[in-house]
C-alpha positions in Angstrom: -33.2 -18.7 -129.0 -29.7 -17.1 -127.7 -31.6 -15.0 -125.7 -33.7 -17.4 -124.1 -30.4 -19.4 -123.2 -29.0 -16.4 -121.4 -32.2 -15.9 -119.5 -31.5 -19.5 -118.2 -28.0 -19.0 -117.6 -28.3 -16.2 -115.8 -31.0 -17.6 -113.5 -29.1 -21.0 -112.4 -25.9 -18.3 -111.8 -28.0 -16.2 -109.5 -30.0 -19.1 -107.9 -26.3 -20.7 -107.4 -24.9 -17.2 -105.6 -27.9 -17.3 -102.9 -27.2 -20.5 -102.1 -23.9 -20.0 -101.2 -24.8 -16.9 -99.6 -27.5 -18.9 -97.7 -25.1 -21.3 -96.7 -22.4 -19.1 -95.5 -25.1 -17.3 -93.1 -26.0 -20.9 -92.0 -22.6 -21.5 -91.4 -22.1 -18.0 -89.1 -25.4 -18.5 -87.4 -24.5 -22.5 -86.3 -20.7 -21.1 -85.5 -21.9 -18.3 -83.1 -24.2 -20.9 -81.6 -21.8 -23.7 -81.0 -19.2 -20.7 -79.7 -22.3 -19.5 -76.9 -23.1 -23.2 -76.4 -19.2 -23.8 -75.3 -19.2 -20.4 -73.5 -22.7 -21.5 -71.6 -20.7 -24.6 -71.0 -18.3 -22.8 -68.3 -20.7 -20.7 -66.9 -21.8 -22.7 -63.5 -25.9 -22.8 -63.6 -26.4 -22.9 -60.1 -24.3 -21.6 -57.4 -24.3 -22.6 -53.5 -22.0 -20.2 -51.1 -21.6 -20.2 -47.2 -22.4 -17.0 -45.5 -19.1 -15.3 -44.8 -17.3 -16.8 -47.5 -16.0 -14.1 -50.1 -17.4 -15.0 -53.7 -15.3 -14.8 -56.8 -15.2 -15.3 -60.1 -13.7 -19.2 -59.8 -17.0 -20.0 -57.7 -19.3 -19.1 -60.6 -17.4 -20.5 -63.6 -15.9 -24.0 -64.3 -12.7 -22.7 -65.7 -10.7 -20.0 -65.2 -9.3 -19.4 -68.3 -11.9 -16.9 -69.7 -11.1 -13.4 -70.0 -13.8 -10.3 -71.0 -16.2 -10.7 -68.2 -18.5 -8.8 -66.4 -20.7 -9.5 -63.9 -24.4 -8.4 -62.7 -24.5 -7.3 -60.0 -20.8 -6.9 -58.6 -20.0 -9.9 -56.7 -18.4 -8.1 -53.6 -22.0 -6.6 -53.7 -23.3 -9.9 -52.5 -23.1 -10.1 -48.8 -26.3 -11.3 -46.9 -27.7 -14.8 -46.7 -30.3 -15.1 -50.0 -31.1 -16.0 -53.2 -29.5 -14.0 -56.2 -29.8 -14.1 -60.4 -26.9 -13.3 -61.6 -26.2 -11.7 -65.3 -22.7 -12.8 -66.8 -21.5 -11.6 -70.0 -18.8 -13.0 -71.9 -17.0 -11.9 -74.9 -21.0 -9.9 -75.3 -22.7 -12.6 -74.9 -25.0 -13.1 -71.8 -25.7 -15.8 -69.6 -27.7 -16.4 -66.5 -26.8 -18.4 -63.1 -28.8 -18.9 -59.7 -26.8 -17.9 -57.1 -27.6 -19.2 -53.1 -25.8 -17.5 -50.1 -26.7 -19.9 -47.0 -25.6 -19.5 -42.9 -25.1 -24.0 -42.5 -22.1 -23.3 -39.8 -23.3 -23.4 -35.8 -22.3 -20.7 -33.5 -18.7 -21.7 -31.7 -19.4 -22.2 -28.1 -16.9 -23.1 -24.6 -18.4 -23.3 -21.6 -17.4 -24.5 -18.0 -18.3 -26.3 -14.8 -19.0 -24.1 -12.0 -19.7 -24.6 -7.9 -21.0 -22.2 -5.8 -22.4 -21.9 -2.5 -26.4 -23.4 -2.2 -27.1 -20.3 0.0 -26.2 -18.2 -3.4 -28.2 -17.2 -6.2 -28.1 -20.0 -9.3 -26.1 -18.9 -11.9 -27.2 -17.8 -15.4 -26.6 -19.2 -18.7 -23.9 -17.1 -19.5 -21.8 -17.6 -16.1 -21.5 -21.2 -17.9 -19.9 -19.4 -21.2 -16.4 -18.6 -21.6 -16.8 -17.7 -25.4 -19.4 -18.1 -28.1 -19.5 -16.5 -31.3 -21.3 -16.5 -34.9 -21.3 -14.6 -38.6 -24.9 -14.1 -38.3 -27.4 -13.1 -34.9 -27.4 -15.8 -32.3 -28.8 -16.8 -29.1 -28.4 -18.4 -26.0 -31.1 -20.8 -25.2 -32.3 -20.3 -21.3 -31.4 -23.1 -18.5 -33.6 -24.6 -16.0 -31.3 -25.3 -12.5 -32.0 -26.9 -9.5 -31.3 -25.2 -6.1 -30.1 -28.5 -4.1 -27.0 -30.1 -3.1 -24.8 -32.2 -5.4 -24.3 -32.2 -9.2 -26.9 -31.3 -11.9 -25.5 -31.3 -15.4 -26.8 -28.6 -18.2 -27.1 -28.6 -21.9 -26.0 -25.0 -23.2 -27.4 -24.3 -26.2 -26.1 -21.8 -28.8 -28.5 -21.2 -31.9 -28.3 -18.5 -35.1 -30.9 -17.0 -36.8 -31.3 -19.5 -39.4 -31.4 -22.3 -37.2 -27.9 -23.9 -36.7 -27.2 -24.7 -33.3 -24.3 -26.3 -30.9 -24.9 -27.7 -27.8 -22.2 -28.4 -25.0 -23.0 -29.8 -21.3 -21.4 -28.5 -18.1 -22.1 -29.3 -14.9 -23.3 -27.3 -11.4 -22.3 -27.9 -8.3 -24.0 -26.7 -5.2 -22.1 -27.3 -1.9 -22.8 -25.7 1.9 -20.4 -24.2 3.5 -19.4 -25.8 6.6 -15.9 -24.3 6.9 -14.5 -22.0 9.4 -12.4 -19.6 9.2 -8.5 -20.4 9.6 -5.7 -18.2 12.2 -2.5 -17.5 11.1 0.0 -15.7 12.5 -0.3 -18.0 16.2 3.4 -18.4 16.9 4.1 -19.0 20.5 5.0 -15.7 22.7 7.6 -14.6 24.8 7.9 -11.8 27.0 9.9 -10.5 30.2 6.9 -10.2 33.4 5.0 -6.7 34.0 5.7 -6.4 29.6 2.2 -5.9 27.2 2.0 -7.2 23.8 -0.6 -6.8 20.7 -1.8 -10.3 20.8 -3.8 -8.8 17.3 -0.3 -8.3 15.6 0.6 -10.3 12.8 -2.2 -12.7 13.5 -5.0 -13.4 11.1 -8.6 -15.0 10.6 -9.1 -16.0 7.1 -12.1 -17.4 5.4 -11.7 -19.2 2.2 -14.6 -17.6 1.0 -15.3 -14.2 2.7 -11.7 -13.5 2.9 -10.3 -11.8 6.3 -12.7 -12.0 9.3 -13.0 -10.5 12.7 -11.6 -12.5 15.9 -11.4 -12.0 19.2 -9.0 -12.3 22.0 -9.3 -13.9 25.5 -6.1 -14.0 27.7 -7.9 -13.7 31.2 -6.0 -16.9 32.0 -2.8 -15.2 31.7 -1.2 -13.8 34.7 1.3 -10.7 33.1 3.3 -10.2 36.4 4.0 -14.2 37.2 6.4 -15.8 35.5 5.2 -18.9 34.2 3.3 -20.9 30.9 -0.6 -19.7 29.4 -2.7 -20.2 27.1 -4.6 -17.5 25.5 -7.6 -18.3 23.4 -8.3 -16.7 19.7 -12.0 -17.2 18.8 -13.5 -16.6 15.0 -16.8 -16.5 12.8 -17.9 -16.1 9.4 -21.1 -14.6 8.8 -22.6 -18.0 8.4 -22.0 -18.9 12.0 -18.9 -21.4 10.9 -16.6 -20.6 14.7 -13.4 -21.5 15.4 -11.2 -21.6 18.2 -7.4 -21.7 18.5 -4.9 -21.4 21.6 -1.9 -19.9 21.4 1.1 -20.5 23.9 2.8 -17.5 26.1 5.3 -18.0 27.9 6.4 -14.8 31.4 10.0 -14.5 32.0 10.8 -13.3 34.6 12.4 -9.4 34.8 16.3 -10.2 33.7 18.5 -9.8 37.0 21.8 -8.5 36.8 24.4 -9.7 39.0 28.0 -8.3 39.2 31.3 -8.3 41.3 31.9 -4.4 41.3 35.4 -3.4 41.3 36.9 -6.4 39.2 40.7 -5.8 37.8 41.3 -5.7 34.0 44.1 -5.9 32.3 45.3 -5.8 28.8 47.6 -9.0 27.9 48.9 -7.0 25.3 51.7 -6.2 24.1 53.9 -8.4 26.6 51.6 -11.4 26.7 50.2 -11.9 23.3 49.6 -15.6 24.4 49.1 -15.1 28.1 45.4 -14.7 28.9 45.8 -17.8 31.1 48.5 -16.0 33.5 46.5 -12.8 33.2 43.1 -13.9 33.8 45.1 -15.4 37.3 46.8 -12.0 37.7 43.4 -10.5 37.8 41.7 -12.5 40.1 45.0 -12.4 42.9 44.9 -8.4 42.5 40.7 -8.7 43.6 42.3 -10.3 46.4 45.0 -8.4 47.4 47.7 -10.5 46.6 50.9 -8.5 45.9 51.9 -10.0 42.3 52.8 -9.5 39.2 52.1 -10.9 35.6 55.9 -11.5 34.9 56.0 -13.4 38.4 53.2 -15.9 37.4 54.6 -16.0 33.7 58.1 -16.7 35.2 56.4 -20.1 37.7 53.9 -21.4 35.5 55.8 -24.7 34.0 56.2 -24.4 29.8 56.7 -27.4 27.5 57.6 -27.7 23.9 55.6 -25.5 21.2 54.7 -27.7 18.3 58.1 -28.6 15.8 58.4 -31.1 13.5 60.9 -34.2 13.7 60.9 -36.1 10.4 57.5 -36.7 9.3 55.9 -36.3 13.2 54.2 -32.9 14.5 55.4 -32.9 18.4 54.7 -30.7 21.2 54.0 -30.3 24.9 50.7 -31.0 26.9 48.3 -27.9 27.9 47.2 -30.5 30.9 50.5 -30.2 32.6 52.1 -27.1 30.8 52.4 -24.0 29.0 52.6 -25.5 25.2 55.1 -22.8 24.2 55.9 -19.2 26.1 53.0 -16.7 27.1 55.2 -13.5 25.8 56.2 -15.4 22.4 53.5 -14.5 19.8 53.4 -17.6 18.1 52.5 -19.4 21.4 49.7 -21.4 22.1 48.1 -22.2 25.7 47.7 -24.1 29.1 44.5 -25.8 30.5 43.5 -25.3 34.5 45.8 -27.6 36.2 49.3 -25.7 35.8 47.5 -22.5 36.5 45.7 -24.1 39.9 49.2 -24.9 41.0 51.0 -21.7 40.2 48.1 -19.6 41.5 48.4 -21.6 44.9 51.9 -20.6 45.4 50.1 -17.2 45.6 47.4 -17.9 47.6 46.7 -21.9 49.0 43.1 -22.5 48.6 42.1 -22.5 45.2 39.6 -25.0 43.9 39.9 -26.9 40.6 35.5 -26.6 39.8 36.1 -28.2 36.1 33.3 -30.6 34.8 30.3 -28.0 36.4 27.7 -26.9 34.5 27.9 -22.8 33.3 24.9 -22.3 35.5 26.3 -24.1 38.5 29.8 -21.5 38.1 27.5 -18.3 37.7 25.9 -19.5 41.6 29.4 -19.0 42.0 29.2 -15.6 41.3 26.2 -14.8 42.5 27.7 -15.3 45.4 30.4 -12.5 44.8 32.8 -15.1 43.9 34.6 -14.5 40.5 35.7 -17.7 38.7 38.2 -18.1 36.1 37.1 -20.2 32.8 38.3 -21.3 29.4 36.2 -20.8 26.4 37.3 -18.8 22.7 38.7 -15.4 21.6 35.7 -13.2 21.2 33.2 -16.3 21.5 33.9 -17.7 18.0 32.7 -21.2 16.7 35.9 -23.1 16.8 36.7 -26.7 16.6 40.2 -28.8 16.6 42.6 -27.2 13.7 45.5 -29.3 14.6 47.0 -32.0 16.7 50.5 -33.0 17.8 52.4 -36.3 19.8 53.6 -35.3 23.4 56.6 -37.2 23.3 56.9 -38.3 27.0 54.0 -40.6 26.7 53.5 -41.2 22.7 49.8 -39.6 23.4 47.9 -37.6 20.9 46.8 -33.6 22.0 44.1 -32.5 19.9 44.2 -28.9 19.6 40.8 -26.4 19.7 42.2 -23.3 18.2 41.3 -19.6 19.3 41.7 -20.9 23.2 40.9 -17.7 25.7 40.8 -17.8 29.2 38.5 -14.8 31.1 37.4 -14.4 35.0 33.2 -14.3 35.3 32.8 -11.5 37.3 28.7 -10.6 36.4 25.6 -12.3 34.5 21.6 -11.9 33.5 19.3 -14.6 32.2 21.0 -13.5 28.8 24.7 -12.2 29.3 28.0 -13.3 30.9 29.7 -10.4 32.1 34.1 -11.5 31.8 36.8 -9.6 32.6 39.0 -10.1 29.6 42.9 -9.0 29.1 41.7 -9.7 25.2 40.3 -6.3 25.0 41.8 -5.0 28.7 37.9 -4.6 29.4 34.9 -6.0 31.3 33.2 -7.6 28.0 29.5 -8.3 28.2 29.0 -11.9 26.1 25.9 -13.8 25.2 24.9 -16.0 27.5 24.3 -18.7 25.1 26.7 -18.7 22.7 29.5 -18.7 26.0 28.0 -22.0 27.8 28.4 -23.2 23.9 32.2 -22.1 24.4 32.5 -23.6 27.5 31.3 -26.7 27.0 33.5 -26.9 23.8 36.6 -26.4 26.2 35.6 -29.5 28.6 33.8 -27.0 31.0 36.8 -25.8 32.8 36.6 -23.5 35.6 38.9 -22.3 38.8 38.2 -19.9 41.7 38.9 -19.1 45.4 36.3 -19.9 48.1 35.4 -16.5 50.0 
């Protein structure tokens, strides 16, 4: 009986151990399936990536917080648009995902207008292109163009491999070319008679679309050894047959004529008549005609006034119309004007003429004639103006005062030169004509000489 109560025992102890040890493998197996069933969880089951895009590990999980995994095959393996199966393994356990690589973007693509010429060939669809790209082969899709006049717009099309595609418009323009060519370089001409000149030099023909062209010349209308006005006639044409023609004005001077009194006097004013280029210019024209004199002898009759001085507040001085303002031999001296000179050169010789208010070219006749005349103008031909001004006491009126007053003799001339004799320098000075009837219309065109 004890015996058969031990069997008994001993079987409920046993049967009670396999139960627990059934239920403790229940209880590993449902553990490792819930801990798969969480790590299946953050495993992505289908994956979609854009072609170019570099794939990670964040694209194919839904967490990042997972360490321990491995990856089959290696991601930076997968490069080409496709479908992939993907083994991942975490922690040793395995898990599958579908993996899609797929080109959706459209190529980039800029394109522009263009005009040409309708005599030139159409362009092709990749004149219009300024830049197109794409990750994956691509194509341009041809055009159809019309050859005629006016504006046609075109739809550029840009499409990959797998079908994406951008389309942009631009418009052609086809215009005829109607324009001639344009001179340059046609600046009026001057030359002295019996000269030549390159009428090519420095002149141009200039298309705005084939650039520099031939031209030709015609100046058969131009007589080179008669002084006088032409026209010469420049004639152009692009290969098209668009001509022009353009004049251009020439101008024959005649051959520059010198005229000069031979055998003039100089004389330098310096050093005893730093101020007296008035009473030497005289001296110099009584020596040409053989009047016994000296400079000191015209110095000592010419009439001198007051140089400027100050009385209070009031700048006051003599008047160069009716006397030397100051002394001819005192540095700081300044001038005279025609009149005083006229009347001391007549106690020398009667007979001189006061020719103030002529025109320069009327005095150089003058000369032509061999008849030197004695005029005012400035040291050296400088620009000048009034510097100062003063009250001539006598009659309470103003004298305006145009500094760097000269007086020289004209003893010579050309179409562009005054020849002088000037004490200045104490030689015959050759001036520009120009710039000295500028001078001597500044100084109230004064002039003086003897009749021969």
């Amino acid at each position: 009986m004890k015996k058969s109560k031990k069997k008994i025992l001993f079987k409920i102890l046993l049967s009670f151990i396999i139960s627990i040890f059934i239920l403790l493998l229940l209880f590993f197996a449902l553990n490792k399936m819930v801990i798969r069933e969480n790590l299946k969880g953050k495993v992505k089951q289908n994956v979609t990536i854009e072609y170019g895009k570099m794939i990670s590990l964040s694209d194919i999980l839904q967490t990042e917080d997972i360490e321990n995994i491995e990856v089959s095959p290696a991601l930076e393996t997968l490069t080409e648009v496709g479908e992939y199966s993907l083994k991942v393994k975490i922690n040793n356990e395995i898990f599958e995902t579908n993996l899609s690589i797929k080109d959706t973007t459209a190529p980039n693509l800029e394109v522009i207008d263009i005009t040409k010429y309708i005599d030139e060939d159409l362009p092709t669809v990749n004149d219009f292109v300024t830049f197109s790209s794409d990750l994956s082969n691509y194509e341009l899709l041809p055009i159809e163009l019309t050859k005629s006049l006016g504006e046609q717009e075109i739809v550029i099309t840009a499409i990959d491999q797998y079908g994406n595609k951008t389309e942009k418009k631009a418009k052609l323009t086809l215009i005829e070319d109607k324009e001639p060519p344009i001179f340059a370089g046609l600046t009026p001409i001057s030359i002295v008679e019996g000269s030549k000149i390159d009428l090519r030099n420095g002149v141009s023909a200039v298309d705005a679309r084939y650039g520099d062209v031939e031209f030709t010349v015609d100046d058969s209308s131009v007589s080179y050894y008669t002084p006088g006005n032409y026209t010469i006639t420049y004639y152009a044409k692009d290969p098209l047959g668009n001509e022009t023609y353009n004049t251009r004005e020439i101008t024959i001077t005649p051959k520059p004529t010198t005229y000069m009194i031979q055998n003039f006097p100089v004389y330098n004013q310096y050093p005893n008549y730093p101020n007296g280029c008035e009473s030497i210019a005289l001296y110099n024209l009584l020596r040409y005609y053989n009047i016994n004199v000296t400079p000191e002898e015209i110095v000592e009759k010419l009439k001198k006034g007051d140089g400027p001085y100050w009385l209070e507040d009031t700048l006051y001085g003599g008047n160069p119309e009716i006397e030397f303002v100051g002394d001819p031999r005192d540095i700081h001296g300044y001038g005279v004007y025609q009149k005083p000179i006229l009347e001391v050169a007549n106690t020398f010789k009667p007979g001189m003429i006061d020719y103030t208010g002529h025109s320069l070219n009327e005095v150089l006749e003058l000369v032509k004639n061999e008849i030197p005349v004695q005029v005012w103008v400035s040291i050296n031909l400088r620009d000048t103006s009034i510097c100062t001004h003063w009250i001539y006491s006598p009659t309470g009126e103003t004298i305006n005062w145009i500094c760097d007053l000269h007086s020289v003799v004209i003893v010579g001339y050309t179409n562009t030169s005054v020849f002088v004799s000037d004490s200045y320098t104490g030689t015959i000075e050759e001036y520009n004509r120009s710039q000295f009837e500028k001078m001597y219309n500044l100084f109230g065109k004064r002039a003086l000489y003897y009749p021969n």
